[in-house]
MDAnalysis code that builds the backbone (N, CA, C; Angstrom):
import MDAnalysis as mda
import numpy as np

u = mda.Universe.empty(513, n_residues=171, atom_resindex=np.repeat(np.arange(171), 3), trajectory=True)
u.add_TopologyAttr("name", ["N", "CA", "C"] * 171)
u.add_TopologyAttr("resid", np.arange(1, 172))
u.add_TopologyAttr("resname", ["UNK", "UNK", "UNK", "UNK", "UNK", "UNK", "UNK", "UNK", "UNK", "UNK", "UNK", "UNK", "UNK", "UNK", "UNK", "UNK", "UNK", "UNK", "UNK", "UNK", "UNK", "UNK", "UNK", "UNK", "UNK", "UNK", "UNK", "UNK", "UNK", "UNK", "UNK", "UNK", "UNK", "UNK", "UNK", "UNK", "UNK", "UNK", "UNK", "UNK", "UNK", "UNK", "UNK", "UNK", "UNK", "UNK", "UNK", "UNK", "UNK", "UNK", "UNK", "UNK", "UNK", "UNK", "UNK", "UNK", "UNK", "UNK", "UNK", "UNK", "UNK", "UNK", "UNK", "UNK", "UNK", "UNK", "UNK", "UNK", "UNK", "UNK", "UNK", "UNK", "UNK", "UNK", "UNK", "UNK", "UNK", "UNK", "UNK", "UNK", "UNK", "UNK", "UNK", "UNK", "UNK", "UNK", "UNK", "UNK", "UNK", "UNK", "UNK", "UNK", "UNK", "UNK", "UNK", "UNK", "UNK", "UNK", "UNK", "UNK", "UNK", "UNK", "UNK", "UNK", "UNK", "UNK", "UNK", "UNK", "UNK", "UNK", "UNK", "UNK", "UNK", "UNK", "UNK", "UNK", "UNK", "UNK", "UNK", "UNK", "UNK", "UNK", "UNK", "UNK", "UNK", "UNK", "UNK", "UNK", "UNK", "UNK", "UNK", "UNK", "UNK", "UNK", "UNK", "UNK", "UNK", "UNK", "UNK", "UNK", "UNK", "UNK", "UNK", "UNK", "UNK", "UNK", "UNK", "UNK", "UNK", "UNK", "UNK", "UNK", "UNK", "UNK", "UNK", "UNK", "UNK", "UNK", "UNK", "UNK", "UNK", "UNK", "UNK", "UNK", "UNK", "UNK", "UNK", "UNK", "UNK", "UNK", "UNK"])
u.atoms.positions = np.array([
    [-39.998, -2.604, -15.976],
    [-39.902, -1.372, -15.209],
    [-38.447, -1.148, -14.786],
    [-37.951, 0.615, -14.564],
    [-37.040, 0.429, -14.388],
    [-36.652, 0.971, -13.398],
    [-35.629, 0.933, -12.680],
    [-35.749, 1.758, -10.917],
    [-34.997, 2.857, -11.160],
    [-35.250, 3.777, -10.650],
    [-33.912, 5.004, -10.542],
    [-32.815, 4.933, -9.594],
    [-31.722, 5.392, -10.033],
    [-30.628, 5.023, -8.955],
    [-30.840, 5.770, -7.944],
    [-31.113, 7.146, -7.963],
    [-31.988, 8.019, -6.903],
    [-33.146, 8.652, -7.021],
    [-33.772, 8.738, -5.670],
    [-34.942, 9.536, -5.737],
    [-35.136, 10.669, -4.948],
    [-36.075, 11.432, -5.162],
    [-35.980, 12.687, -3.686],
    [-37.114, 12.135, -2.862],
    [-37.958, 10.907, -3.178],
    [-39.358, 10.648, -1.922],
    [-39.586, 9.184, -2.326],
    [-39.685, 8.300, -1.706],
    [-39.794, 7.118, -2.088],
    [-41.217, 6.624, -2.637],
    [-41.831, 7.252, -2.292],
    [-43.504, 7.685, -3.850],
    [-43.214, 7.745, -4.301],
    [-41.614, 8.380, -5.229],
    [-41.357, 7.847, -6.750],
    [-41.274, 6.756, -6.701],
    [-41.105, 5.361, -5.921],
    [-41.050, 4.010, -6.221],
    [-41.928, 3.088, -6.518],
    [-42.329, 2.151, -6.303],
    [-43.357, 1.224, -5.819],
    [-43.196, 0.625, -5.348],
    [-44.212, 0.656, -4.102],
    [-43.998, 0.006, -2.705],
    [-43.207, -0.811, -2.471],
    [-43.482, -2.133, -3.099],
    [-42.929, -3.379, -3.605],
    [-41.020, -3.181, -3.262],
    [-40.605, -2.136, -3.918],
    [-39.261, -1.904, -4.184],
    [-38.896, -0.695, -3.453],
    [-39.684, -0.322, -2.599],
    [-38.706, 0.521, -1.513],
    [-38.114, 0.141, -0.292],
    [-38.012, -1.196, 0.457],
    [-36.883, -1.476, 0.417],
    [-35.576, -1.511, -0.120],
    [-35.646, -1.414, -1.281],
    [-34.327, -1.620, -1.647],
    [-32.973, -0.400, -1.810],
    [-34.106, 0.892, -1.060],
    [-33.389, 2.142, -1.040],
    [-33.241, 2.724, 0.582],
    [-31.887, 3.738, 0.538],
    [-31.747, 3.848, 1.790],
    [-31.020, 5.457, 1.352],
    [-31.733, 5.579, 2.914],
    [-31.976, 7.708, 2.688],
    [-30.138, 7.858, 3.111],
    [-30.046, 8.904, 2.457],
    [-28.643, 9.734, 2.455],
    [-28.635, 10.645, 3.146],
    [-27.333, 10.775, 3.496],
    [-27.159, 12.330, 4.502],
    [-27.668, 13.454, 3.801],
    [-28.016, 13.540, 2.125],
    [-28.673, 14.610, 1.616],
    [-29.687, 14.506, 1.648],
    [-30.616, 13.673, 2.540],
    [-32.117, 13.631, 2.319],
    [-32.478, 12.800, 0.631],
    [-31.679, 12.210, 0.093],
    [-32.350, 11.561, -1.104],
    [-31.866, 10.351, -0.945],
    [-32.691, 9.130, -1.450],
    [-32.590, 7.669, -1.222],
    [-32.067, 7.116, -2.281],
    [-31.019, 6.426, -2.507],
    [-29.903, 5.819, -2.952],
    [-30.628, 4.297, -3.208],
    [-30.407, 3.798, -4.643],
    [-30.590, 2.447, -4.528],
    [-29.976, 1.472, -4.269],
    [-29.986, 0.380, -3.240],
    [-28.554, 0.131, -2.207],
    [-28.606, -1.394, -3.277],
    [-27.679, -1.004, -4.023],
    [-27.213, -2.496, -5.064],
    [-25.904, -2.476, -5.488],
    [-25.772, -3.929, -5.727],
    [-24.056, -4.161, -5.968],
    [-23.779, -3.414, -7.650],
    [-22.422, -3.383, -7.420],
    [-22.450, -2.578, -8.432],
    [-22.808, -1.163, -9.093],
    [-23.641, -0.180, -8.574],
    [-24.180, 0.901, -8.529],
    [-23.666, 1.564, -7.564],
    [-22.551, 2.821, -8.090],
    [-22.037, 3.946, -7.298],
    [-22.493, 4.918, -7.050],
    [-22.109, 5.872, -6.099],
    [-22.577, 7.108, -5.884],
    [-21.062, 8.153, -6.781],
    [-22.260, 8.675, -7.769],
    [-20.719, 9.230, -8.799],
    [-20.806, 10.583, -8.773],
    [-21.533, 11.340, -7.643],
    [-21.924, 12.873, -7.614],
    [-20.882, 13.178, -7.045],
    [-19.642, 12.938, -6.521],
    [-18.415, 13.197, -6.535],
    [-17.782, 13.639, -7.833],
    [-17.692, 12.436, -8.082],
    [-17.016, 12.672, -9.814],
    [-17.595, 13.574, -10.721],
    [-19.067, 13.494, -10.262],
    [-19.919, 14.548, -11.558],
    [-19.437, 15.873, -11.372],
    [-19.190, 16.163, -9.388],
    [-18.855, 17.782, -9.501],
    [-17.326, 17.674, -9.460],
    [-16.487, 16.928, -9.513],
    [-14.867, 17.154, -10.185],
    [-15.315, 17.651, -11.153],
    [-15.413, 16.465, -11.800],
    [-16.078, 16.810, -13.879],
    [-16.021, 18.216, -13.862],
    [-17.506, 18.803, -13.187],
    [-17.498, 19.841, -14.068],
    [-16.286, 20.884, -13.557],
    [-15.859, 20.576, -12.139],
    [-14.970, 21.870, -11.782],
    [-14.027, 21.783, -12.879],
    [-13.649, 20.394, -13.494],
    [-12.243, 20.910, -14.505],
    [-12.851, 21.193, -15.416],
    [-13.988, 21.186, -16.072],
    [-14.628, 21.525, -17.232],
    [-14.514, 23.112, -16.878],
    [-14.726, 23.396, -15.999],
    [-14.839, 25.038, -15.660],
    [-13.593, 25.943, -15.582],
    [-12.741, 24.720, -15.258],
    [-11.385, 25.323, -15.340],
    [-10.608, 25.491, -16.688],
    [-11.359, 24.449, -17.281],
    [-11.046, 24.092, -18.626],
    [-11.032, 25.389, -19.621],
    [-12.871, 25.929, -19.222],
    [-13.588, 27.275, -19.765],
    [-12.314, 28.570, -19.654],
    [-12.147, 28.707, -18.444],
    [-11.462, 29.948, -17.531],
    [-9.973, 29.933, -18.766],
    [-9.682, 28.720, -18.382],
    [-8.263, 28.764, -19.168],
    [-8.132, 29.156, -20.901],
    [-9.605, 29.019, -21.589],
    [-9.755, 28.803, -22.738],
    [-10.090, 30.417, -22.678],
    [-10.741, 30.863, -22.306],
    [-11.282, 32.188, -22.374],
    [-9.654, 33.209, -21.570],
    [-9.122, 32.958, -20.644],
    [-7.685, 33.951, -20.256],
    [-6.613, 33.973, -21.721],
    [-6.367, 32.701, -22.546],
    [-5.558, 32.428, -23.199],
    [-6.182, 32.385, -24.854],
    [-7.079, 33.346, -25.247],
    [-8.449, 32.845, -26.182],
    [-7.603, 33.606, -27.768],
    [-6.870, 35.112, -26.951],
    [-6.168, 35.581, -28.326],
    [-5.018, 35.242, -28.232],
    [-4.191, 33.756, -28.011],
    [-2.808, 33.533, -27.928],
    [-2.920, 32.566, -29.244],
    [-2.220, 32.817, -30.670],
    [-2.145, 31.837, -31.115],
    [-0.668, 30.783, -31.266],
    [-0.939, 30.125, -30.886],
    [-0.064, 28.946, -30.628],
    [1.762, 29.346, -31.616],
    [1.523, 28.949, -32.829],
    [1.641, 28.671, -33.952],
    [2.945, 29.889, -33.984],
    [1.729, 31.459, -33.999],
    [2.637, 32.955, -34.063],
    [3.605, 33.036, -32.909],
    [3.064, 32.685, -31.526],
    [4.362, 32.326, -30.237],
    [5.428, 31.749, -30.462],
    [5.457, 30.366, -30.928],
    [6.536, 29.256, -31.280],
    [7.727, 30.336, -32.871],
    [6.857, 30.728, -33.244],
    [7.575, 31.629, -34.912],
    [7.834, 32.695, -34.192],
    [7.156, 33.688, -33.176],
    [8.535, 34.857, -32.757],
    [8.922, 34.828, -31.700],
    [9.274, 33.293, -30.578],
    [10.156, 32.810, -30.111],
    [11.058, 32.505, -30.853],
    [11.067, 31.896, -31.566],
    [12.130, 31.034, -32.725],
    [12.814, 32.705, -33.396],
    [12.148, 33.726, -33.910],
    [13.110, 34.822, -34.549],
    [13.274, 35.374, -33.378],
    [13.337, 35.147, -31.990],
    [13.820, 36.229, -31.328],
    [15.368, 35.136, -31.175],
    [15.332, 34.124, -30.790],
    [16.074, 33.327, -30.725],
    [17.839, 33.376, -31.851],
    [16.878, 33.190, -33.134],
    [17.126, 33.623, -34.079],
    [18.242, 35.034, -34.058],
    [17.696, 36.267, -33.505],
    [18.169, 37.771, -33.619],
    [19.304, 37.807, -32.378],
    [19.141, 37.139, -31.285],
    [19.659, 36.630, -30.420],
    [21.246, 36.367, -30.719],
    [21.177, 34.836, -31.645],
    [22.088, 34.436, -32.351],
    [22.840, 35.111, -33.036],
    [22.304, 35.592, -34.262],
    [22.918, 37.006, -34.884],
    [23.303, 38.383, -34.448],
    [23.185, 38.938, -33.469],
    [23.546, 39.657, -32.732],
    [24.993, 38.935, -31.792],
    [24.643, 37.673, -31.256],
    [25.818, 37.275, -30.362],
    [27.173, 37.092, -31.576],
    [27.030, 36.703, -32.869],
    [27.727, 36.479, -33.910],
    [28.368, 37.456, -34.407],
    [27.471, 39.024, -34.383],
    [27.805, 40.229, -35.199],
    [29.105, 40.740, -33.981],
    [28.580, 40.357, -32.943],
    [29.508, 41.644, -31.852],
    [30.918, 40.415, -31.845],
    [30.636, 39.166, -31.822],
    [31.829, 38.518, -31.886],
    [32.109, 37.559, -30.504],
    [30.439, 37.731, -29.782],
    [30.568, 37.233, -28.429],
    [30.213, 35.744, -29.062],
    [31.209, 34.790, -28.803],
    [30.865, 33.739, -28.921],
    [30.776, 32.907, -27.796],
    [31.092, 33.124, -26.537],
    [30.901, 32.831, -25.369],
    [29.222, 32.553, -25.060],
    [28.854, 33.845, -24.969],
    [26.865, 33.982, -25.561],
    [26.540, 32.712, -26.569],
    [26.794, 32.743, -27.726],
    [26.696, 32.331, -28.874],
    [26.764, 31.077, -28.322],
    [27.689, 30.025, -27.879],
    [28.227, 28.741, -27.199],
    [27.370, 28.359, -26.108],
    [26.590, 29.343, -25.277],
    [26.072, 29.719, -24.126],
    [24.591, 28.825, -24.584],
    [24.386, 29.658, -25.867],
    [22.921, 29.385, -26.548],
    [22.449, 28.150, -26.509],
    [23.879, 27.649, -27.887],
    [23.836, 26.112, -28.009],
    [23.484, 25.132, -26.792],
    [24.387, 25.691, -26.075],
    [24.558, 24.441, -24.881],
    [23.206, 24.414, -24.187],
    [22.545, 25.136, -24.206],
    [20.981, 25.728, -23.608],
    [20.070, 24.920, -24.415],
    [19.856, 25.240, -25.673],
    [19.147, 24.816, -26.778],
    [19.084, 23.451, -26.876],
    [20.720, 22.604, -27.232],
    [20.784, 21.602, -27.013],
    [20.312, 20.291, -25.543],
    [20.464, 21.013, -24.643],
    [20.255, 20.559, -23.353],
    [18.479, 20.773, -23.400],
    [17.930, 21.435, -23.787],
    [16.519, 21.579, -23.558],
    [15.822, 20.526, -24.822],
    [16.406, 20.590, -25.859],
    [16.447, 19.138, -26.987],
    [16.509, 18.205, -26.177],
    [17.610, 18.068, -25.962],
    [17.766, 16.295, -24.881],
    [16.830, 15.635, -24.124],
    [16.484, 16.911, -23.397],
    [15.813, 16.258, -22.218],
    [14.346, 16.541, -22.796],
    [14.161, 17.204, -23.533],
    [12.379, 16.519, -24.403],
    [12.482, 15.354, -25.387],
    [13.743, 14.944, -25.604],
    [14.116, 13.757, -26.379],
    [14.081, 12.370, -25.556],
    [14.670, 12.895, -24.185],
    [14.989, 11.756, -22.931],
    [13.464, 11.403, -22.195],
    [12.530, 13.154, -22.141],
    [11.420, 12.231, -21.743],
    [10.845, 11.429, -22.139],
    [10.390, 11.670, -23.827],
    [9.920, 11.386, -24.406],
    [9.869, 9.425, -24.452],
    [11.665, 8.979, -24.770],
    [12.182, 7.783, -24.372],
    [11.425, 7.452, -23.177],
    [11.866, 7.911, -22.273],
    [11.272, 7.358, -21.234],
    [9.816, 6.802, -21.159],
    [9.270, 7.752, -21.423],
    [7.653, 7.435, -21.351],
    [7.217, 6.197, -22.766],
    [7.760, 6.205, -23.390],
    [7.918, 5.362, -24.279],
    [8.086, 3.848, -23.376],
    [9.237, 3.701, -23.110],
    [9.787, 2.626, -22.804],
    [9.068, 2.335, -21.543],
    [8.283, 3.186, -20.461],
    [7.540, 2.941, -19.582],
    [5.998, 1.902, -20.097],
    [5.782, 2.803, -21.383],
    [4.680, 2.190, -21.863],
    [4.726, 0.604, -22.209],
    [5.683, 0.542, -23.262],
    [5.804, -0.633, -23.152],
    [6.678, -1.674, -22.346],
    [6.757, -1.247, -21.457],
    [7.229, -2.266, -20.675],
    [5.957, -2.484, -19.768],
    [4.935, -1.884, -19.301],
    [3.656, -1.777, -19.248],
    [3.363, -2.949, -19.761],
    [3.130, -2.806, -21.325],
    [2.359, -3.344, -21.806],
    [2.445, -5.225, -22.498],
    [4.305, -5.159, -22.115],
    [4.326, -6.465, -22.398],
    [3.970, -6.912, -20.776],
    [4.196, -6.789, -19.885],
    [4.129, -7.288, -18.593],
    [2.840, -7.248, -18.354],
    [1.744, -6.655, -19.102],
    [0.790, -7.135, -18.510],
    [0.092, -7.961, -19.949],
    [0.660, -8.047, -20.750],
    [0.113, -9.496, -21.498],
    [0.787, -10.294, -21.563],
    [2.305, -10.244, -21.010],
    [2.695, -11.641, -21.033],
    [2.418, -12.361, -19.820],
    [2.374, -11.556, -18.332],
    [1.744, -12.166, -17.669],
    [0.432, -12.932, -17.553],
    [-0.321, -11.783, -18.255],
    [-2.194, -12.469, -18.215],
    [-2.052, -13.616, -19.294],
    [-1.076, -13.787, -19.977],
    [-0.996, -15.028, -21.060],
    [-0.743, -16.234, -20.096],
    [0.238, -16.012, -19.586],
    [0.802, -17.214, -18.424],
    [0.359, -17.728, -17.681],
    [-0.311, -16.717, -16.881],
    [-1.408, -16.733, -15.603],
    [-2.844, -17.350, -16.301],
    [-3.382, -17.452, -17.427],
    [-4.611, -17.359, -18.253],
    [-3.898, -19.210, -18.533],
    [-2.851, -19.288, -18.746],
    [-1.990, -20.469, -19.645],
    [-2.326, -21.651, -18.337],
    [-1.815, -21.066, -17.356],
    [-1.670, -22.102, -16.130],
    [-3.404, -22.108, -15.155],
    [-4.244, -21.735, -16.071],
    [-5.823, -21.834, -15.803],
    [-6.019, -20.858, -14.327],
    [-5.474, -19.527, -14.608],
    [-5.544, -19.344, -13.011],
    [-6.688, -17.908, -13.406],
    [-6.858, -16.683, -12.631],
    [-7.247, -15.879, -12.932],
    [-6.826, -14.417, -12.840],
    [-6.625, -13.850, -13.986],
    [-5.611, -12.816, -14.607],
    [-6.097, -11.409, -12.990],
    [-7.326, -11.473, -13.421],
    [-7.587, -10.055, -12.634],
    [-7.440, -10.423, -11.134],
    [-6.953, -11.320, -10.717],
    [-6.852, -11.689, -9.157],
    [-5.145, -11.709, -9.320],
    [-5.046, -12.520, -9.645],
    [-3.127, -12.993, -9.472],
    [-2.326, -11.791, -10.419],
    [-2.734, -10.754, -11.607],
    [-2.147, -10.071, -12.088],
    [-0.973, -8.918, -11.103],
    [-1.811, -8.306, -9.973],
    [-0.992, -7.360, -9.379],
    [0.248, -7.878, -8.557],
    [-0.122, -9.610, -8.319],
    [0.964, -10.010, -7.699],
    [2.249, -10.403, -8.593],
    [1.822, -11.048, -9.773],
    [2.792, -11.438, -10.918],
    [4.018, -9.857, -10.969],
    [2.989, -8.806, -11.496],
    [3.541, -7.817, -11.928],
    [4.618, -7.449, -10.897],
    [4.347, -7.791, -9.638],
    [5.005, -6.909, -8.846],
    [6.443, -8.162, -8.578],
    [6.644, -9.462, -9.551],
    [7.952, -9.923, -9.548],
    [8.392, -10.519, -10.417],
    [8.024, -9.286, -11.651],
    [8.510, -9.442, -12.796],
    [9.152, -8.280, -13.145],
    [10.516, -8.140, -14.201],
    [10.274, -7.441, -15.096],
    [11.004, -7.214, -16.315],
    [11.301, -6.464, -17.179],
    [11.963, -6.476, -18.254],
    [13.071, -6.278, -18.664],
    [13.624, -7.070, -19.720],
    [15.651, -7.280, -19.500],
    [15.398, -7.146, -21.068],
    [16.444, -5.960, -21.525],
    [16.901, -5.800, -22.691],
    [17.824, -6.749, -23.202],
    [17.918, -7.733, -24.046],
    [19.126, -8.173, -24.592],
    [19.425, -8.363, -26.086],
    [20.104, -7.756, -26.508],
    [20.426, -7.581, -27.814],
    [19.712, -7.078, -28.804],
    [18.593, -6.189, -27.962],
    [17.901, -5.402, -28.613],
    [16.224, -6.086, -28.759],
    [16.285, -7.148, -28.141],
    [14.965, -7.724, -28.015],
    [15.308, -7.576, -26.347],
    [13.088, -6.839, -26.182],
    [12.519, -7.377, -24.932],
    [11.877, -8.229, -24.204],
    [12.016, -9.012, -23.085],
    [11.968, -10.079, -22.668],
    [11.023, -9.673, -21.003],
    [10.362, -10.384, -21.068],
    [9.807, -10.367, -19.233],
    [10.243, -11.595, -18.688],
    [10.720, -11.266, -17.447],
    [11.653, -12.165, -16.765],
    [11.030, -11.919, -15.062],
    [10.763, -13.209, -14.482],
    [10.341, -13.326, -13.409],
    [11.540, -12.928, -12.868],
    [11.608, -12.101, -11.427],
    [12.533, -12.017, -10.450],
    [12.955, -12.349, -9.246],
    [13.598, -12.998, -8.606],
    [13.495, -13.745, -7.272],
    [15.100, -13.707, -6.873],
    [15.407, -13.911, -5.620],
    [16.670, -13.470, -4.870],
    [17.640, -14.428, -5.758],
    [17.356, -15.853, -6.338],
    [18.552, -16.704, -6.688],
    [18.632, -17.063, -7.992],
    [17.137, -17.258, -8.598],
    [16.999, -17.082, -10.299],
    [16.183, -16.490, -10.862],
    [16.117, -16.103, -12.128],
    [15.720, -15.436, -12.952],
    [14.910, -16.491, -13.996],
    [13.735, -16.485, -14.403],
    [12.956, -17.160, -15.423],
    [12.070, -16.604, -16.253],
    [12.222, -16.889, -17.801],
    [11.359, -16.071, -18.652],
    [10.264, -16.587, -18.644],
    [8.954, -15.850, -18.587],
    [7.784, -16.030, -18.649],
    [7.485, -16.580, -19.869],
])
């Protein structure tokens, strides 16, 4: 048999097992066990972004992607040729430096989030290797490891390196 996580009357239960439920400020009884959440929070996030999700899909439904990016790019384009024809190269220089600078820094996030990731990702397996190595337990001692360790570029290899006021030690 199997219990429900909620009920609206505890006659859905059997006797036997209604103890093991306890009434809610909504009038419905909750089965009070470890492990078992109350996720009707999360269910109505869920759907609000699902709904927002809808709204946004339906405001933006005749935009195609694809045709935006192609007559941005020829207006850009006419832009250029026009700043070229009249002889304004000031404009023209103006562009570049714009264009280029907006390159960079989707180039720089990009790095970044990169290098966030994995530095992420060696620090938390070289720690849980170590911590796992010295018989201890990863999901208890992990947040403390992480928080005095971290990663040193050298010569193009990455390294996790414990940190402390007087030395430094590779994991």
């Amino acid at each position: 048999m199997k219990l429900k996580a909620i009920v609206t009357s505890l006659d859905e239960v059997d006797e036997k097992y209604r103890d093991l439920y306890t009434q809610g400020a909504d009038g419905k009884y909750r089965l009070d066990a470890e492990g078992v959440e109350d996720v009707t929070g999360l269910k109505t996030a869920l759907e609000n972004e699902r709904k927002a999700v809808r709204d946004l899909k339906g405001r933006f439904s005749g935009i195609d992607a694809d045709e935006y990016a192609r007559l941005k790019a020829e207006d850009a384009e006419r832009a250029t040729k026009k700043a070229k024809d009249e002889g304004d190269w000031k404009a023209l220089e103006r562009q570049l430096l714009e264009r280029h600078a907006t390159e960079l820094k989707t180039h720089q996030d990009r790095v970044g989030s990169l290098t966030s990731a994995l530095e992420t990702h060696l620090v938390d397996a070289q720690a849980t290797a170590a911590i796992a190595g010295a018989r201890g337990v990863p999901q208890l001692l992990l947040p403390h490891v992480k928080s005095a360790v971290k990663v040193i570029e050298e010569d193009g290899q990455f390294s996790v390196r414990v940190v402390d006021a007087v030395v430094s030690h590779r994991v």
